[in-house]
C-alpha positions in Angstrom: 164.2 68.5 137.1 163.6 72.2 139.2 161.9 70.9 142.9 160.4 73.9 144.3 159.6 74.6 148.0 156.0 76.0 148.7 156.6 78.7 150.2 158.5 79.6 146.9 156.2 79.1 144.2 153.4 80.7 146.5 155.3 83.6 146.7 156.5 83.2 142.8 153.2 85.5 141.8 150.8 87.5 143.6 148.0 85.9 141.0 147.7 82.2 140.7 144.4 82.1 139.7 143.2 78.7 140.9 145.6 76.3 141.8 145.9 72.3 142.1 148.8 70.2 144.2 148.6 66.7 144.5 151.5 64.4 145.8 152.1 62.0 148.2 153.2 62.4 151.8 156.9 62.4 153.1 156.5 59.0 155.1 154.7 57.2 151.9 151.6 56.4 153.5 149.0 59.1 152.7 148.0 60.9 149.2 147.8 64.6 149.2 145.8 67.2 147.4 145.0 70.9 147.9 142.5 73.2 145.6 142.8 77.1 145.9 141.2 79.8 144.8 142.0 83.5 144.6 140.2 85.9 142.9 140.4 90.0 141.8 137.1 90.7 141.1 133.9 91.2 144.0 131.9 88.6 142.3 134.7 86.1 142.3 135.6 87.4 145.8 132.4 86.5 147.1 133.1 83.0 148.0 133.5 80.2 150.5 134.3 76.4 150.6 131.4 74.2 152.2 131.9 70.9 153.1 129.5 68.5 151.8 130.1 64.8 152.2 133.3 63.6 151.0 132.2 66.5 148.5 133.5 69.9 148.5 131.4 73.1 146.5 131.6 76.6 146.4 129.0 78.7 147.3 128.1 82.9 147.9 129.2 84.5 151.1 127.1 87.1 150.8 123.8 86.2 148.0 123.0 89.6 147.8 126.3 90.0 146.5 126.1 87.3 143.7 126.7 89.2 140.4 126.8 86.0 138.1 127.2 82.3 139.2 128.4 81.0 135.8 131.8 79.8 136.2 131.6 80.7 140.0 129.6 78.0 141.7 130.5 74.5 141.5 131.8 71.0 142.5 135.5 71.4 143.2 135.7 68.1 144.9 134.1 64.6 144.1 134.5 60.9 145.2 134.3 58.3 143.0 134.8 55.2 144.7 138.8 55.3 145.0 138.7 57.7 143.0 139.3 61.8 144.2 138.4 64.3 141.9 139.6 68.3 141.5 138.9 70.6 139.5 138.6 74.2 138.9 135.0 74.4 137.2 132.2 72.2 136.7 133.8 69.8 134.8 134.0 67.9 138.0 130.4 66.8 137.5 131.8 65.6 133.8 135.1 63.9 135.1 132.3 62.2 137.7 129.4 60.8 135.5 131.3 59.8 132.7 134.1 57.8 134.1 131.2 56.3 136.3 129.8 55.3 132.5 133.4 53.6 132.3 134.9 56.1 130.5 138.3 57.4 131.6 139.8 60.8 132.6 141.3 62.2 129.2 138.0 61.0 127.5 135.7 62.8 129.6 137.7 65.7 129.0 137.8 65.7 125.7 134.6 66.8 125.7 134.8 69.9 127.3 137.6 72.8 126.6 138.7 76.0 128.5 136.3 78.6 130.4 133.9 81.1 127.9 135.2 84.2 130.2 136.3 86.1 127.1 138.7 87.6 126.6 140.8 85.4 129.4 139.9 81.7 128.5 140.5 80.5 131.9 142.3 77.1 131.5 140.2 74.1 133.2 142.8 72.4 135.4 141.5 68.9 136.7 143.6 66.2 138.8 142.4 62.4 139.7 144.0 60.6 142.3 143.8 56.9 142.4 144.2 54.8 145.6 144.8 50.8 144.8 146.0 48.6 147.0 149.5 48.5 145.9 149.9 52.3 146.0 148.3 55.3 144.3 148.8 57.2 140.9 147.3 60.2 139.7 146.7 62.5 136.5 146.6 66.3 135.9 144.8 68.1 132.9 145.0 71.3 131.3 142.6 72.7 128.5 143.7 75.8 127.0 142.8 77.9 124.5 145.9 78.2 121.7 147.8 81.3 122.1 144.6 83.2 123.0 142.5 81.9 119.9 139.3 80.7 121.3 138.8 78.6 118.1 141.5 76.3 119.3 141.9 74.4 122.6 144.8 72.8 123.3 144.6 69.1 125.7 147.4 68.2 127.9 147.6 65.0 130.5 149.9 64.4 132.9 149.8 60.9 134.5 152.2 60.0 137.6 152.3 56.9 138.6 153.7 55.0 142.2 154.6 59.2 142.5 157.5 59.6 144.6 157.3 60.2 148.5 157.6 64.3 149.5 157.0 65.4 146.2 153.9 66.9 144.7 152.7 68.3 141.3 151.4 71.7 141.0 149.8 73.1 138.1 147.0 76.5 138.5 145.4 78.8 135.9 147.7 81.9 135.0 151.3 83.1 135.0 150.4 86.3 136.9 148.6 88.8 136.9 147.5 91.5 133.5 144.9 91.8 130.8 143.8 89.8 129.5 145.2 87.2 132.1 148.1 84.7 130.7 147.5 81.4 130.6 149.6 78.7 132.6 152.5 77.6 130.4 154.6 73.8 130.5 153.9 70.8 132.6 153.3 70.6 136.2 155.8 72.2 138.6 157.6 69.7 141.1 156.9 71.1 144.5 158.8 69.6 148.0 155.7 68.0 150.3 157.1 68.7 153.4 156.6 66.4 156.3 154.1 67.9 158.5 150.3 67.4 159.4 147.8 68.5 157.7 147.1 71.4 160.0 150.6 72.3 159.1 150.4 71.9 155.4 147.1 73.9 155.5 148.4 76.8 157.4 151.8 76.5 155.3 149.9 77.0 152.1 147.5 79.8 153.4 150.1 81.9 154.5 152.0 82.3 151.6 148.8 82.8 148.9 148.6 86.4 148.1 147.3 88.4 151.4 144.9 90.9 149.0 143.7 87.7 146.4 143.0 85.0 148.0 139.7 83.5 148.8 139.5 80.1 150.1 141.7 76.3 150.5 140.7 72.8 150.5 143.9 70.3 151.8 142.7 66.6 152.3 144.9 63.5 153.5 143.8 60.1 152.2 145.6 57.5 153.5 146.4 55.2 151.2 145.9 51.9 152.9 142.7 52.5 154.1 141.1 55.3 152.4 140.6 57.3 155.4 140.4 60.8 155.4 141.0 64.4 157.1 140.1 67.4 155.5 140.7 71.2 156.1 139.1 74.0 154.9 140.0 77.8 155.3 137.8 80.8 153.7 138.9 84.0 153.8 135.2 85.3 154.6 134.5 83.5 157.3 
């Protein structure tokens, strides 16, 4: 299996779209996610990360501004319990109320399919991390339109468990840049988790998203025996 450095993939594409990385840290002890988003146009320019509880949503830098919040302002973090939640749209709030009615992570997402931004059918990426007392596992979901047709979505999950230590998963939305915008492609890439702090990590990962595209970053540390927490944020409009 390919094991890519950050700083490569980063610099792999000057348009990720949004992206998802979780892992776990080098020394074994803490989980590790990060949630970016870049964007091309103004509307989807205009944005920032707020902090809200153990929560994390988007919101407009400037509301004047604000063109069109559909697919723009959301949930991009939730807690659930043990359970972390991060996603690219607002199926977060799905992920969130139906596994709270016991339902689990590929079943709430059954019910919901890629993005209506014709004519790119922005994949939904989603990832779940689990902390148990023995460890942690997690899962990573794409829906995709098939091969453009938006009468077809495609489902794919990816479930890692006891993941190994300095590794992460990455998976984001396209495979560059173009018109209309091309879909991710394959499984998750294998990434190296360096290991650093998370002031590191966060600056690691900032640097190397595309200067002109990107927008905003969430990282967050959860250690795994206690369920502790530290959480960085970074917005590009600040």
């Amino acid at each position: 299996m390919k094991v890519s450095t950050i700083v490569n993939e980063l610099n792999s594409l000057a348009y990720h779209g949004r992206g998802i990385i979780i892992g776990k840290s080098a020394d074994g002890k803490k989980a590790v996610t990060a949630y970016f988003i870049m964007g091309r146009s103004e509307n989807s320019r205009n944005r920032v990360f707020v902090a809200e509880g153990d929560a994390m949503r988007t919101k407009a830098f400037d509301e004047s501004k604000m063109i069109d919040p559909h697919l723009i302002i959301y949930y991009p973090v939730r807690v659930l319990g043990n359970k972390t939640i991060v996603t690219n749209g607002d199926q977060t709030d799905t992920i969130y109320d139906l596994m709270d009615k016991q339902m689990t992570f590929e079943q709430a997402l059954r019910t919901r399919e890629f993005e209506d931004d014709k004519p790119n059918f922005t994949p939904r990426i989603s990832g779940i991390i689990r902390r148990e007392k023995d460890g942690m596992n997690f899962a990573m979901s794409i829906l995709k339109s098939a091969e453009g047709d938006d009468s077809s979505c495609e489902r794919f999950t990816y479930a890692y468990s006891n993941p190994i230590a300095g590794r992460a998963k990455f998976i984001h939305t396209y495979n560059g840049d173009g018109n209309p915008l091309p879909s991710y492609e394959g499984e998750p890439k294998t990434l190296e988790l360096p290991d650093v702090s998370i002031d590191e990590l966060t600056d690691l990962i900032w640097k190397n998203l595309n200067q002109d595209n990107k927008v905003s970053l969430f990282v967050r540390y959860i250690d795994i025996a206690s369920g502790e927490t530290e959480t960085r944020i970074v917005n590009k409009n600040a």
